[in-house]
BAKOL-989050 format. One line per 2 residues: number of its first residue (from 1); their letters; for each residue x, y, z of C-alpha. Coordinates in steps of 0.05 Angstrom, whole numbers, padded with zeros to 5 digits, m for minus. Each point is the difference from the previous one (the first is absolute). Layout:
REM residues N
NUM	a	X/Y/Z; ...
//
This chain:
REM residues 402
1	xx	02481/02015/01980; 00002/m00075/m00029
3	xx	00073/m00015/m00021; 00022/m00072/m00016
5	xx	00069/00008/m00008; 00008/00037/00068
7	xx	m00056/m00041/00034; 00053/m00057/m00021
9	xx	00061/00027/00018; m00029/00017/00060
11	xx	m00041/m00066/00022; 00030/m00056/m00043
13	xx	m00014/m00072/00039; 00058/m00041/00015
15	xx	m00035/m00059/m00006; m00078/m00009/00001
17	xx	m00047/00048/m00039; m00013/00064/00033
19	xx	m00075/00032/00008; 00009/00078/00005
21	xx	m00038/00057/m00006; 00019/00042/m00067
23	xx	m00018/00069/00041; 00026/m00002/00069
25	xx	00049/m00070/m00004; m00037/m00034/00057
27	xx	00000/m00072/m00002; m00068/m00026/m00018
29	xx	m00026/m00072/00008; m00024/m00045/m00058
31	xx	m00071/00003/00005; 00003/00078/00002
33	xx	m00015/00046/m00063; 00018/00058/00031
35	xx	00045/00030/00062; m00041/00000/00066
37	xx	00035/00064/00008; 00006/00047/m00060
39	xx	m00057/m00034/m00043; 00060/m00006/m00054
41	xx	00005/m00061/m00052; 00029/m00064/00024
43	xx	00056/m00029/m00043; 00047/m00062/m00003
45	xx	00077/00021/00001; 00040/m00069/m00027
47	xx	00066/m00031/00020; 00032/00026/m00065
49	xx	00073/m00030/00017; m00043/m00069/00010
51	xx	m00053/m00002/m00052; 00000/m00031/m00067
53	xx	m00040/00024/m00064; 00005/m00063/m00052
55	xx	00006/00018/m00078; m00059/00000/m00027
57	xx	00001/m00061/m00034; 00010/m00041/00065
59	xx	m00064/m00010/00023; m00079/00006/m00039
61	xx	m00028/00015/00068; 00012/00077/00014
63	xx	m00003/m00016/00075; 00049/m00041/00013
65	xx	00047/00030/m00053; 00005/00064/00046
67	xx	m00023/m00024/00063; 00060/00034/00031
69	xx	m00026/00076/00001; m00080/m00027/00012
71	xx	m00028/00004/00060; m00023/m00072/00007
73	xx	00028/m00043/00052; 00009/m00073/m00019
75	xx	m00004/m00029/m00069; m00062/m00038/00029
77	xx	m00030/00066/m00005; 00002/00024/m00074
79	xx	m00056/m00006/m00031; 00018/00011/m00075
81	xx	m00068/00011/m00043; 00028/m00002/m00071
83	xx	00020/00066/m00012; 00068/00029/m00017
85	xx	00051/m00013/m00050; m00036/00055/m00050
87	xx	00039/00021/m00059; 00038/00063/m00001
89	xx	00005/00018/m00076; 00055/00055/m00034
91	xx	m00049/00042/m00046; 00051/00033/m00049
93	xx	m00056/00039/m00034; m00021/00034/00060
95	xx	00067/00020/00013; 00000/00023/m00057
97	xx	m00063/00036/00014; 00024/00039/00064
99	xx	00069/00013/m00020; 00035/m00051/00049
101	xx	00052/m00049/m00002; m00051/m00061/00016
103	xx	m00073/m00012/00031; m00007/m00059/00025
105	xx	m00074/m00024/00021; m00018/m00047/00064
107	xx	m00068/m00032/m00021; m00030/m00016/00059
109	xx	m00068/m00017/m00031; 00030/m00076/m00014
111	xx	m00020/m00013/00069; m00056/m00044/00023
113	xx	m00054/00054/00005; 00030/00036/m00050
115	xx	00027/00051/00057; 00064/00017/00041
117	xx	m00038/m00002/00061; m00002/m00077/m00001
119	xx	00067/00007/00029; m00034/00035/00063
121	xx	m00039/m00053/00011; 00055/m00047/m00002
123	xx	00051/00037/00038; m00062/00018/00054
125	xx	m00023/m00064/00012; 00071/m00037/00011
127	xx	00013/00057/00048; m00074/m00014/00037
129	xx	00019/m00073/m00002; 00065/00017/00041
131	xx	m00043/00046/00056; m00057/m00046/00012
133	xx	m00046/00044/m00039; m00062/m00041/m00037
135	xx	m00057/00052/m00004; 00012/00073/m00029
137	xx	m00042/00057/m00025; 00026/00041/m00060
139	xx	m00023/00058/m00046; 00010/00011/m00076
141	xx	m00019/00029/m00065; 00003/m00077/m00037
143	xx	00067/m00020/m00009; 00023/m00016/00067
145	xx	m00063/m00033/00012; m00002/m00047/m00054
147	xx	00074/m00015/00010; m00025/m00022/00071
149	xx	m00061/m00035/m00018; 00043/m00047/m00057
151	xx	00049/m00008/00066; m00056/m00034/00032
153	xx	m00024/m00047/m00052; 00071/m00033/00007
155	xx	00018/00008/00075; m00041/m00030/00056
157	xx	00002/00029/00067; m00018/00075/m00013
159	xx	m00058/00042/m00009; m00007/00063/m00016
161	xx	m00045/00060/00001; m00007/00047/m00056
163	xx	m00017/00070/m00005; m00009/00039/m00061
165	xx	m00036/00055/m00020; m00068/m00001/m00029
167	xx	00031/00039/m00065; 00056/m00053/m00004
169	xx	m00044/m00059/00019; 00000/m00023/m00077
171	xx	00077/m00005/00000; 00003/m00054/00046
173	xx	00013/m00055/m00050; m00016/m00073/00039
175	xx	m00061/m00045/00022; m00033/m00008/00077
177	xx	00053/m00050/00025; m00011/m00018/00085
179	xx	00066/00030/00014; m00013/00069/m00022
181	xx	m00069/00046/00028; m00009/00050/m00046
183	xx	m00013/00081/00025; m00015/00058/m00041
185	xx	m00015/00076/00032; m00035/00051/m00034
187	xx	00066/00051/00008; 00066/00020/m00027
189	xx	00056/m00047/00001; 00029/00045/00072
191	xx	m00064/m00015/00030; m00014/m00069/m00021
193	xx	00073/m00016/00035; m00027/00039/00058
195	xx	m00067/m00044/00010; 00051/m00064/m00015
197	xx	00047/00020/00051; m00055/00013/00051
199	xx	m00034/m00073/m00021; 00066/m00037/00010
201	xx	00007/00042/00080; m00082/m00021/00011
203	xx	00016/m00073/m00015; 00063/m00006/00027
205	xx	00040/m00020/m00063; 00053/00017/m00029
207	xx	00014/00065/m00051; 00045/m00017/m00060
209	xx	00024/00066/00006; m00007/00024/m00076
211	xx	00067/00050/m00016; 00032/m00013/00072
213	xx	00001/m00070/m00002; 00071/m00015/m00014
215	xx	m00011/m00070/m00036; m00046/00031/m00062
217	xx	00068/00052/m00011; 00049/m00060/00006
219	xx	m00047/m00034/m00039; m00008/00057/m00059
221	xx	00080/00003/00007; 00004/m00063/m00021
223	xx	m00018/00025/m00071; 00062/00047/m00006
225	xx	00047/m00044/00026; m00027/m00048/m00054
227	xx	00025/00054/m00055; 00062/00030/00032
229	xx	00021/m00074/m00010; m00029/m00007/m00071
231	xx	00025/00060/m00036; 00078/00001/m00031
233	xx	00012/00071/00038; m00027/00040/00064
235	xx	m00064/00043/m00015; 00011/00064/00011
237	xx	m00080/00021/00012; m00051/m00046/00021
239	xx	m00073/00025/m00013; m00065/m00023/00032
241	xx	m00069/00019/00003; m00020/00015/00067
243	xx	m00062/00013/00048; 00041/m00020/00073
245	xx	00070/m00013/m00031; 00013/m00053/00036
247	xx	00027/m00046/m00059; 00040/00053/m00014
249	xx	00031/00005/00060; 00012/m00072/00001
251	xx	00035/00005/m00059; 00042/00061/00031
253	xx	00022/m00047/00060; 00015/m00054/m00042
255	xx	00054/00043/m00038; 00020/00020/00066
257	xx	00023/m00067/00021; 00022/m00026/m00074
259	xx	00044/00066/00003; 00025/m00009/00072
261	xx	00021/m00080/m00027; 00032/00025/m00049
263	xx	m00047/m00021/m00068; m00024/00068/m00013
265	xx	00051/00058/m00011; m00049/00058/00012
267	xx	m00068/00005/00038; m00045/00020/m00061
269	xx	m00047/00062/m00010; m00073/m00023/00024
271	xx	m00057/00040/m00034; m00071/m00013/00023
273	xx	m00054/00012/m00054; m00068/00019/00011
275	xx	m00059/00027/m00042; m00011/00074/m00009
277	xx	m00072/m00012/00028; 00019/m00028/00062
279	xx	00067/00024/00013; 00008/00023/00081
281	xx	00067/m00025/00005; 00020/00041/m00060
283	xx	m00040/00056/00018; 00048/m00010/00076
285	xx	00062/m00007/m00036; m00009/00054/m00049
287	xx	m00020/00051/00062; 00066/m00019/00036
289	xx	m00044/m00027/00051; 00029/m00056/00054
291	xx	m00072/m00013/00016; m00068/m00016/m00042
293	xx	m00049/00064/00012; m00066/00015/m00008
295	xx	m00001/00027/m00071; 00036/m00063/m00021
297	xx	m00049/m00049/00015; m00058/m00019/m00038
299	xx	m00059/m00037/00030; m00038/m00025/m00066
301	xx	00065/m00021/m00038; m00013/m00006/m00069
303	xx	00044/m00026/m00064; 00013/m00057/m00054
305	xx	00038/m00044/00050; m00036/m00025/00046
307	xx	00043/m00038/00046; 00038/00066/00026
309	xx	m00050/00040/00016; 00018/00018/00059
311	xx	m00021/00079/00017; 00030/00000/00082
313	xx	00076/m00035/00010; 00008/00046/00051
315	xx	00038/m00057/00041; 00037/m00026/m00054
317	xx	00023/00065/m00046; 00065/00018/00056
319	xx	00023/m00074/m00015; m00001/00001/m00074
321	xx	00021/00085/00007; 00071/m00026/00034
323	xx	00011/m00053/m00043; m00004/00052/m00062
325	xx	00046/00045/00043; 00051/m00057/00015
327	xx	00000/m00022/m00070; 00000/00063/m00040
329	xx	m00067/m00025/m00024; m00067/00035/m00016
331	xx	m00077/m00004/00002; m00039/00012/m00068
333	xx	m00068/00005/m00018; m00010/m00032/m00074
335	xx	m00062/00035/m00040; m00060/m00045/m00025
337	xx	00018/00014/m00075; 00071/m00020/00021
339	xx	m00026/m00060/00033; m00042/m00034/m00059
341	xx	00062/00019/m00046; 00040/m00035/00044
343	xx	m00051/m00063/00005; m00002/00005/m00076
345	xx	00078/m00011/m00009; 00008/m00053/00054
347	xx	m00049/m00045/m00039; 00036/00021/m00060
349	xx	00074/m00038/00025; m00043/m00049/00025
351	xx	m00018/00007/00063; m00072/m00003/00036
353	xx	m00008/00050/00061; m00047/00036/00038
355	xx	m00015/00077/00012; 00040/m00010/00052
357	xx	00061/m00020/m00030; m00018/00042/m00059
359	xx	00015/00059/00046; 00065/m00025/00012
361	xx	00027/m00001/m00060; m00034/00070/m00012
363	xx	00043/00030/00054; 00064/m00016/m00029
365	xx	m00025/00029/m00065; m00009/00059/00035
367	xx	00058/00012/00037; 00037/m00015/m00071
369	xx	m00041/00057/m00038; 00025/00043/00059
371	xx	00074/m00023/m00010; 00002/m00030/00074
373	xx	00028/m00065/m00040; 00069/m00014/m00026
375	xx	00023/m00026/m00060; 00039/m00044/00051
377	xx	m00059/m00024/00039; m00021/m00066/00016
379	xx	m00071/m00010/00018; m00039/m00057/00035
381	xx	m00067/00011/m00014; m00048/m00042/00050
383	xx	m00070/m00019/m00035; m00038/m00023/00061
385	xx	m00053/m00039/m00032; m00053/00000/m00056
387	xx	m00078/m00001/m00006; m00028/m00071/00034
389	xx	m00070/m00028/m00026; m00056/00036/00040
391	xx	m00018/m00075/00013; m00006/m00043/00044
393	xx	m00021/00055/00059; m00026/m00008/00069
395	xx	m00074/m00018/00013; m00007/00002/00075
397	xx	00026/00071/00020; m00009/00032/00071
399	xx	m00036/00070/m00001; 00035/00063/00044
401	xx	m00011/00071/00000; 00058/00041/00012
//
């Protein structure tokens, strides 16, 4: 079961950056995504005792500010896109609201396409610059995609093939550019990652991995590391929306290591949030189950936000169930009356957000009305993006079946 604070007491480097498997401990290389032997989720373990992580005011470019705990090797790598630096607000009247000592909200819709995931595609392609890697194949349902496709407009040297599904084909927010080939499949989002996956083996390229490639989590991380630095105390819960997790669990290392430096007193509470309507990991996690079943996946996901719809994270749900476990977190499911309430009030302090991010702050609104909050809590509330103009959008798409 994934543990960061024993998987660093037990593996810590002594000098050089560490590639490990989070399930069995097995070293790994660093063009793997996951352990030859146990199929487990490759991670980076840092030099703690040798790393640096500058104030936040030191440096615009996110990159090179904590360059010490990303996996990118050489400075010649980094290949900073513009994203980062987002503001992480105190919101005294939603405090107010839930009954808690302070909420303080990380807007990650400031960034370039107007989504968190831009830091994937910065923190991916610095790491792909390091292993020789020039040609991948990915699958989305928009945001990654378009955080990818921007990525090529300003980097030469890449290309990249993207898969989407033919239900999420309209959220992919960018014009034909020669660096990117376009795919859609007439399937779910689990199959449409299938038919990728078996594209990328056919054509001998390389698979970006999705959840188990380590540089999108680093990458997400680099978001909560942002606002552990930003706000004047320690949060005491961090909420996300979630369809993997896997920004969430970023976020969970990264208080791992801030905590074992010594700049974060306590590991906080991580709470996942998904929509009632496509729930699974809830459903899991409500059932006491260590493993997704069959009754909690759904193969026509349906619901208001559109960019977790994710009805199957059978490999994913045991990550994001330990980290819970570890950090005396939880997994809700937010209702869709909840959700437009919550969209409502967010635009009402000012801030613009998605469905998605919506049914983040719905969550915490929840667990308040059930008394799972504090009046002593401190909340960091991730918004991971708002709505993007449905134009420009790709022209020249590549038709599969699934």
């Amino acid at each position: 079961m994934l543990d960061y604070q024993k998987l660093y007491a037990n593996r810590t480097p002594l000098s050089e950056p560490l590639h490990v498997c989070v399930d069995c401990e097995k070293r790994a290389d660093a063009t793997t995504n996951r352990c030859s032997g146990c199929k487990g989720a490759i991670d980076v373990l840092y030099p703690l005792d040798r790393t640096e992580i500058r104030p936040f005011e030191s440096n615009p470019n996110p990159l090179k500010r904590y360059q010490d705990i990303l996996p990118v090797w050489g400075e010649e790598n980094l290949t900073w896109l513009g994203e980062g630096n987002t503001p992480c607000t105190s919101v005294p009247p939603l405090a107010r609201l839930l009954g808690v000592r302070s909420v303080h909200i990380k807007d990650e819709s400031r960034n370039p396409t107007k989504s968190t995931k831009d830091r994937i595609a910065s923190a991916t392609l610095s790491r792909f610059k390091g292993i020789g890697v020039n040609e991948f194949v990915m699958a989305s349902t928009g945001n990654s995609s378009t955080a990818y496709a921007n990525a090529m407009r300003l980097v030469r040297g890449f290309k990249v093939h993207i898969f989407a599904g033919d239900d999420f084909v309209y959220r992919l927010n960018y014009a034909d550019h020669p660096q990117v080939v376009t795919h859609s499949v007439s399937g779910s989002f689990v199959s449409t990652a299938a038919t990728a996956q078996k594209f990328a083996r056919e054509n001998e390229l390389f698979w970006e991995g999705g959840f188990f490639n380590y540089a999108r989590r680093e990458g997400l991380k680099l978001s909560y590391v942002e606002a552990y630095q930003q706000m004047p105390t320690n949060p005491t819960h961090v909420f996300q929306a979630i369809s993997s997790g896997m920004g969430l669990l970023g976020g969970y290392k990264g208080a791992v290591e801030f905590n074992r430096k010594g700049l974060m007193d306590k590991v906080p509470s991580f709470i996942g949030v998904q929509q009632d309507t496509c729930a699974p990991m809830v459903s899991a996690w409500n059932a006491g189950r260590s493993e997704i079943a069959e009754e909690d996946i759904l193969e026509n996901p349906d619901g208001l936000a559109h960019a977790i719809l994710r009805g199957d994270p059978t490999n994913t749900y045991p990550y994001i169930r330990s980290m819970c476990i570890d950090t005396n977190g939880a997994l809700v499911a937010a209702q869709r009356e909840e959700m437009h309430i919550a969209k409502g009030i967010l635009e009402s302090v000012g801030f613009e957000a998605c469905y998605a991010a919506s049914t983040c702050l719905a969550g915490a609104m929840r667990m308040a009305h059930e008394g799972s909050l504090g009046p002593d809590s401190d909340l960091l509330i991730i918004l991971t993006g708002a709505l993007r103009p449905l134009v420009p959008t790709p022209s020249n798409i590549v038709r599969h079946l699934s």
